[in-house]
N, C-alpha and C positions, 0 to 999 in steps of 0.2 A: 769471865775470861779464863780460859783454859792457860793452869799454867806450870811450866817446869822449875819442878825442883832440882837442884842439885847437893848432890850427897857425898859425905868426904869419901873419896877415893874414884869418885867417878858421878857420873848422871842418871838418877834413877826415871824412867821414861813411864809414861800413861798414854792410853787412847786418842789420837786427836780426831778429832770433829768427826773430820775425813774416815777416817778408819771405823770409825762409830758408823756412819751411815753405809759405807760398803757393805760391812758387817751386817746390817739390818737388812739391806737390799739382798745379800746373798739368804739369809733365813728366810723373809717372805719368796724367795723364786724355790727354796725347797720346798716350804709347807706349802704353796701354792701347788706345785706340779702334784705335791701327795695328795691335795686336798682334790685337785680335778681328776686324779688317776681314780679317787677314791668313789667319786661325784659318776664317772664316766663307768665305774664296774656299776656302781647301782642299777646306773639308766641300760645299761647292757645287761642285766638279770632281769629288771623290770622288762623291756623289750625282748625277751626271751621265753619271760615266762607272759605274757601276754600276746605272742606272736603263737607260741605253742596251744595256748585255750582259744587262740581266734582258727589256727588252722583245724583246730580240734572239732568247734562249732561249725566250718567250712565243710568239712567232712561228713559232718552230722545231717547236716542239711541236704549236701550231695548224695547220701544212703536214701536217706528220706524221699528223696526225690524220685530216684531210681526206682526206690518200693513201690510207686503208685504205678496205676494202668497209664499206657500210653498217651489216652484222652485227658488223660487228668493233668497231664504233667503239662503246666501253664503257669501265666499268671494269672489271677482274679480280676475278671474285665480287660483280659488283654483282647489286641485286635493283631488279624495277620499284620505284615509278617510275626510279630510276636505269637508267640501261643497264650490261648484262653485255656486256664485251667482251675487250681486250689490252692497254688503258691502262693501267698504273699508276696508281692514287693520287697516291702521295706519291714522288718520287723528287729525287737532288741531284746538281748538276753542279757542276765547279770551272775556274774560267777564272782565269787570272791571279792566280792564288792564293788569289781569292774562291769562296767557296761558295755557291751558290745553291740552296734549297730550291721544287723546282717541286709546288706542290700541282695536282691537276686536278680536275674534277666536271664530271661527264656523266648530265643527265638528260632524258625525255621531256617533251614538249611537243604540248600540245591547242590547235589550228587553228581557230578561229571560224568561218571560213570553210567549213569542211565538216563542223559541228555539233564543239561542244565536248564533248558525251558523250555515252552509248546514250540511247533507240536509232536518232537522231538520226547517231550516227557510230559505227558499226561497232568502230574501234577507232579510240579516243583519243591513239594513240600516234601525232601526226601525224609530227612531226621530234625533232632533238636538239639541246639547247644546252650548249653548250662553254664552261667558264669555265675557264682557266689564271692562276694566280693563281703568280709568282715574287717571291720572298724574299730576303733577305741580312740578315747580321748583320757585327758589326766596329764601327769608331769611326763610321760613319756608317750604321747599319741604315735598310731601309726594304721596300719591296715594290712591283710593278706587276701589273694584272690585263689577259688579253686574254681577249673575249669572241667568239664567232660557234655560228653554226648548219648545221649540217647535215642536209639531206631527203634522203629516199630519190628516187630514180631514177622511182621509178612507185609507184603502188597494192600490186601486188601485194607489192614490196620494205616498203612502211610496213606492212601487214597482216603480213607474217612475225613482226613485233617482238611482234606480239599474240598470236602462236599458241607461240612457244616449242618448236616442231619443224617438221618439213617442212610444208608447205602452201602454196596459194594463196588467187585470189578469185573466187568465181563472183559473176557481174553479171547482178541480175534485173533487165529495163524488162520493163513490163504496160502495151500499147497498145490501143486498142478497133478497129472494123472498119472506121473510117477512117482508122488509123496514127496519132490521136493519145496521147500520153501519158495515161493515167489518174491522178488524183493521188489521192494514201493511201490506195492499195489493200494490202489485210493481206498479207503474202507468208510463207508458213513453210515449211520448207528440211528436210527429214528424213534421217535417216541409214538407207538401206537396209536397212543390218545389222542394225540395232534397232528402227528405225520407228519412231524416235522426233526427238521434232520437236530439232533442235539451234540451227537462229537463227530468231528472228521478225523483223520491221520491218514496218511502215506508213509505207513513202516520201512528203512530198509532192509531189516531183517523178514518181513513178510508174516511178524507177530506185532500187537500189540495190545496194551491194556488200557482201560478206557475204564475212572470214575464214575461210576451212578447213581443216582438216585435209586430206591425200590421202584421198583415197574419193571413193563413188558416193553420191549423191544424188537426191532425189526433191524435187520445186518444188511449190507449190498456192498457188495466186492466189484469191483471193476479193475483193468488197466489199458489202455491206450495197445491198441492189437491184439488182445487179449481176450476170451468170453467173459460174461459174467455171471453173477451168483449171488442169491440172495436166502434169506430164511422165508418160512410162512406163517399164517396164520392158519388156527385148526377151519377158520369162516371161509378162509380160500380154499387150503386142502384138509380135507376130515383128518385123514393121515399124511403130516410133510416128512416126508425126511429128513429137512430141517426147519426144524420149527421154531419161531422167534423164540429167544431168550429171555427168562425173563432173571433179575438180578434182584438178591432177596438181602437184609444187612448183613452186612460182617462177612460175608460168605463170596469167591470167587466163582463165576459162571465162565468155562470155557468151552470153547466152541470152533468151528472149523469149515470153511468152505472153498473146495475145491473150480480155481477155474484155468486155464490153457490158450495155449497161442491160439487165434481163433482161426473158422475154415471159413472160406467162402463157397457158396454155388453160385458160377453161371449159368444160368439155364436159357434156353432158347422154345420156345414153342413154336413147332413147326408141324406142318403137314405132312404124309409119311414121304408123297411125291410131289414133285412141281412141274411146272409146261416152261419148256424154252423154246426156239424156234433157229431153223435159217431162213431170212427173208432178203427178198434184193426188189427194188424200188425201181431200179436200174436210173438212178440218179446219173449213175456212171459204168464203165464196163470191169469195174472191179472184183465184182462176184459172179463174174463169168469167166469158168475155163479155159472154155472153147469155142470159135462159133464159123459160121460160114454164109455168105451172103446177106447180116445181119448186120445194122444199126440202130446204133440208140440215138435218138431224136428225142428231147422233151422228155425223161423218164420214159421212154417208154422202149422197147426194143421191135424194130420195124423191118420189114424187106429193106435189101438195099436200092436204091433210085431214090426218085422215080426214075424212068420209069420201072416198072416192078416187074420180074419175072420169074419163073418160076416158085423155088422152093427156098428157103434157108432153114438151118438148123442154129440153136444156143444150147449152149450147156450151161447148168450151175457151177460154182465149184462146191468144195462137198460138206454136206452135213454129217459131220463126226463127233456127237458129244460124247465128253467121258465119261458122265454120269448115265448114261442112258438107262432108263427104267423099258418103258415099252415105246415105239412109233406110235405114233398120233394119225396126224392128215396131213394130204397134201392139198393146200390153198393156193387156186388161183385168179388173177381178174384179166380179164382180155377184151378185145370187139375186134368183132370181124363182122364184113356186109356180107350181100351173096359175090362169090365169085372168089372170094375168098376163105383160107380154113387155118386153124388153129390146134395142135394134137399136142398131147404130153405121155411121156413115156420116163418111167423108173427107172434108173441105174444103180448097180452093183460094183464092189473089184470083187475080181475071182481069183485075186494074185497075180495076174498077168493083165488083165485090161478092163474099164470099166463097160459091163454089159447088162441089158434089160433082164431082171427080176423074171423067173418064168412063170408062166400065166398059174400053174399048177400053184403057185408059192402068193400069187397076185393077179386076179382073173383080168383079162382083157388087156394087160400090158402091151404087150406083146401089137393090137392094134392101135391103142392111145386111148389117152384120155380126152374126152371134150365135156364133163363138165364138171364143176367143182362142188363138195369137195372130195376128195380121192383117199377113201378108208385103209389107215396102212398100217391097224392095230394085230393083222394076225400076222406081220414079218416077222419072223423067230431074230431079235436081237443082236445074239449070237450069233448066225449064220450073217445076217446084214446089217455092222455095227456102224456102217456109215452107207450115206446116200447121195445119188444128185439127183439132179430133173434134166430130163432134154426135150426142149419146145422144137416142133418142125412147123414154122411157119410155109404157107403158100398161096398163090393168086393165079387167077388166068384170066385178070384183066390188069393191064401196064396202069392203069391210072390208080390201082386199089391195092392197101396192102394190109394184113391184121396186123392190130396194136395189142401186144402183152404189156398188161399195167405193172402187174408183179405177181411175183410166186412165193410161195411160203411150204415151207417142210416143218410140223409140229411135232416135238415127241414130247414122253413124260420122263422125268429125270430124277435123281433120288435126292436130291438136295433140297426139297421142299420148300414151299412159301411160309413166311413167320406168320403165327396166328395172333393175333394183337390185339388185345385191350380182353382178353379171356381171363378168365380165374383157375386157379389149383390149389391143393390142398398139400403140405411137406409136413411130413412127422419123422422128429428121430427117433432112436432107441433109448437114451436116457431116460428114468425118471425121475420125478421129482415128489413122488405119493403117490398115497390112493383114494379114492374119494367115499362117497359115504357106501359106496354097492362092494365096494372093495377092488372096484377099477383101476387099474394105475393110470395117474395123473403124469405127461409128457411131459419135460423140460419144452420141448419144444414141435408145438403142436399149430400149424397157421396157415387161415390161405393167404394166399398170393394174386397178382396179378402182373400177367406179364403189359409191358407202356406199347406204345403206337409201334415199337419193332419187335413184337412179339418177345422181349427179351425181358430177363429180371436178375437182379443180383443181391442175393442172400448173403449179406456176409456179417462176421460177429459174431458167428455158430459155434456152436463146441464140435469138437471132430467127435462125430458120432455115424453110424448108418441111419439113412434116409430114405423113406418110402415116402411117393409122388402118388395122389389119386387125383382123379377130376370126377367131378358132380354128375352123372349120369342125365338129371334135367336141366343141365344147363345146355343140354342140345351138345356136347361136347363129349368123347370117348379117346381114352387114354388107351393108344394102340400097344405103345411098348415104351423102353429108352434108348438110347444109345449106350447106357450103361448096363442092361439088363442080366442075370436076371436083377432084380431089386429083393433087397435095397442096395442103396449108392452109398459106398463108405468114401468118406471126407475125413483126411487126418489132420490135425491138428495142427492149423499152421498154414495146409494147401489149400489151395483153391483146386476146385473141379467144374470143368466145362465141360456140359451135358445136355443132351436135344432131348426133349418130350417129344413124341411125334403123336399127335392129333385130330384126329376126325370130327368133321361134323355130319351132320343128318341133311342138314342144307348148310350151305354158304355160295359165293363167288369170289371167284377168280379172275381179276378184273386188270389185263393188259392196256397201258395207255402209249400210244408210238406215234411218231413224227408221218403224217400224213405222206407227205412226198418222200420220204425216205424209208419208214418203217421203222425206225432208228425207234428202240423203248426212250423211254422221257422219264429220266430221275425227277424223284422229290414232285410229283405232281401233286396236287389238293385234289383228293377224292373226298364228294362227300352222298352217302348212300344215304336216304331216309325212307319211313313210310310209317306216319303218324298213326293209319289203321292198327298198325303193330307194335307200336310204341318204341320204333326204332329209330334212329337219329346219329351217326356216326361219321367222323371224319377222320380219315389214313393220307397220309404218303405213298407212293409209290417208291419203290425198291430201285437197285441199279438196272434193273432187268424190265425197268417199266412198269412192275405188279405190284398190286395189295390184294390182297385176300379178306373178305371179311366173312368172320364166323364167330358163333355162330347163328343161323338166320329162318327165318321160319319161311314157308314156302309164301311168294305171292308177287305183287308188283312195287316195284322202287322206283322211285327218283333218283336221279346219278347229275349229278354238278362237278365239272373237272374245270380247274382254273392251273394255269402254270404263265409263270410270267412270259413274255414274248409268244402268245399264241393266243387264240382266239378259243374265248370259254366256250365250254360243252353246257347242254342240257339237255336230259333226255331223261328214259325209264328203261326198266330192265328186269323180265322176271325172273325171277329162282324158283327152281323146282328141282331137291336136293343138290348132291355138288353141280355148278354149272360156272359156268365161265363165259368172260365177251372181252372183243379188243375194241378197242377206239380209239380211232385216228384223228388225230386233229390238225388242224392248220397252225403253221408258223406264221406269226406276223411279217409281214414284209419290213 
């Protein structure tokens, strides 16, 4: 027990208890704080000087890395995305008696910049990023990470990483025929050996580059309105112009194929002239002028009565086409008994009134015609670009009168019949090579064949000029075009509508028209055969009532016309070179 003395003149005092343990509690919180200020520098030099040898080995490893070839910079048995290369993983070094565990990770990296994935970027594997990540353990453990990346050298070097064996990059731009770029044109890239397609893309720049394997290759450019383009082989052209690609390692192949808005041909195969007609039936008095003491009874146009006397006169109204080539014939059908007559006479205008054709220009006018038919191919055109007919009916017996069935005025016209189901031959000017004589090989070199309306349409061409032949033994001659002289230039882009005009050596000319009217019969079913010939064909009729078929060897045919609402035709018909028939048929009631 703690205890006070006291001392003369006063109280001499000592430590109580209390004061004793404050005392002790203040000295341990000093030497405490010294002892951890002292504790916390060590661990703070320790982690300093082992953060400085791990970022040192981080470094080291990062040089290291960099130094190696592209290919190499991997892990050992890594798989994409990682890269496979000579890195180690995990490995441990010892400095100063600290051990360091260096982890590493190596993986690919996608480029924004040149499309983040197919088919936008070929291959995704733009670069590589490097993380080194160094460790330690002991009384002060900790770690530091260094990062960086590495690109390959070029294209060709980043596309290897995609292919996983030897290869390159073949580099397609598609430019049009002023050198500019095309943008997303389809490009598909073929493998010779298979022939079969191995990369697609649709660039918007109108370039792209495509991973491959070593080999030969085959390029085809297309777009949507567009021509197209392809490379060749030396087996197709001895000499192409362009010639498949072929893609060798390590090494860029480019290459370049021009295609354009594309042109169209219309073409029409036609005859250089055609037959049109004015006919009257006289169904009704519509296509008469003029007339006097004349009725129509029954189709037909008759005296007036009974009873019947005299004379009457009818006029046409007038045959004026625009196209007139030459006058043809004048066709007519009538009956008349004895006691009765039937005459026909030509009319002109002379500018003031219409009058008879003079005998000099058209022998016998002048007294009439009585029988059919009335040759009116030497009227000079010009001089009589239109025509009528005037019938002079008469009798001198009241109970009898002549009956005109109908009349017909034929010319020839410049608007031709379609030649239909024929062949031709179209070559441009481009090339595309030359073959083994040292011929040049065409881009576009083909026959044709015009459908049942003598027509055809080419389009998907490059705008190029274009020469038209026809086969000489196909019984077929190519007279001229409407575009002549030849060739036919198609720009890039237009289309051009253009006539072949066409001869043959034989064909027909085959009018089908409404019996009691005359009236031509669209869309009829014509069908021509004659097995001797080994000929066998079925047309349409046109709005004019005609097919034409050519071309045809001379001799005799079967002719079959069906049209719905009318009663089928059969008959024969021979040709003997150009020739022509009409045939009437009946309406069904």
């Amino acid at each position: 027990m703690l205890e006070i003395k006291k001392t003369k003149g006063g109280t001499r005092g000592g430590f109580t208890l209390v004061e004793v343990l404050v005392g002790v509690a203040l000295m341990s919180i000093v030497f405490l704080g010294i002892f951890g200020a002292y504790r916390l520098g060590l661990k703070a030099i320790g982690l300093s000087k082992n953060k400085t040898t791990a970022t040192a080995i981080a470094n080291s490893r990062i040089e290291m890395i960099r130094n190696l070839d592209y290919e190499l910079v991997g892990l050992v048995g890594g798989a994409l995305p990682s890269a496979s290369g000579t890195v180690e993983s995990v490995a441990t070094e010892t400095i100063n008696n600290g051990v360091y565990t260096i982890e590493t990770k190596i993986r690919y990296a996608a480029d924004a910049a040149d499309g983040s994935m197919a088919p936008a970027d070929s291959c995704v594997l733009d670069y590589k990023k490097i993380d080194v990540a160094v460790s330690w353990g002991g009384s002060f453990p900790g770690n530091v990470t260094v990062s960086t990346d590495v690109a390959p050298k070029n294209l060709v070097q980043e596309v290897q990483s995609c292919l996983n064996q030897p290869g390159g990059v073949l580099e397609v731009t598609v430019f049009d025929s002023a050198g500019i770029l095309v943008p997303s044109p389809s490009i598909n890239v073929y493998d010779t050996a298979t022939n079969g397609i191995v990369a697609q893309a649709t660039p918007v720049t109108g370039k792209h580059s495509f991973p491959l394997v070593v080999g030969s290759y085959r390029a085809e450019v297309f777009k949507n309105g567009y021509s197209s383009a392809r490379t060749y082989s030396t087996a197709e052209i001895a000499v192409p112009d362009s010639p498949n690609p072929a893609v060798l390692n390590g090494e860029l192949t480019p290459m370049s194929l021009s295609i354009d808005l594309a042109a169209t041909l219309s073409i029409d195969g036609v005859t250089p002239t055609g037959q049109d007609s004015f006919a009257d039936s006289f169904a009704d008095g519509s296509l008469i002028s003029q007339s006097s003491n004349i009725d129509i009874v029954s189709g037909n146009a008759v005296l007036s009565g009974p009873p019947y006397s005299g004379s009457g006169e009818v006029v046409s109204n007038s045959a004026a086409p625009a196209d007139l080539v030459a006058w043809d014939n004048f066709v007519f059908d009538d009956e008349h008994q004895a006691g009765t007559d039937a005459v026909y006479q030509i009319l002109y205008f002379d500018g003031a009134g219409w009058v008879l054709i003079p005998d000099t220009d058209l022998a016998q006018n002048s007294a009439g015609f009585t029988v059919s038919p009335v040759n009116l191919v030497a009227l000079d055109k010009n001089v009589y670009p239109q025509l009528r007919v005037k019938g002079m009916l008469s009798t001198t017996d009241a109970g009898l009168t002549p009956s005109l069935h109908s009349w017909e005025i034929k010319w020839t016209n410049s608007t031709g019949s379609p030649v239909a189901n024929s062949g031709f031959h179209v070559q441009g000017a481009k090339t595309i090579g030359t073959d083994g004589s040292g011929n040049a090989v065409y881009k576009y070199s083909q026959d044709n064949v015009f459908d049942g309306a003598g027509h055809a349409e080419i389009s998907g061409i490059d705008g190029d000029a274009y020469t038209f032949t026809v086969d000489p033994s196909s019984g077929l001659s190519l007279l001229s075009t409407d575009h002549d002289p030849q060739p036919v230039n198609a720009d890039s882009g237009s289309t051009v509508a253009m006539k072949l005009f066409l001869r043959a050596q034989s064909a027909l000319r085959l009018t089908v028209r409404n019996e009691a009217t005359l009236a031509p019969i669209f869309s009829a079913e014509v069908r021509l055969a004659a097995p001797s010939l080994i000929y066998d064909r079925t047309q349409s009729t046109d709005t004019k009532g005609q097919t034409y078929f050519a071309p045809l060897q001379n001799g005799d045919y079967s002719l079959d016309i069906t049209v719905p609402g009318y009663d089928a035709y059969s008959g024969t018909v021979t040709v003997s070179g150009e020739s022509s028939a009409d045939i009437n048929i009946r309406q069904q009631d």
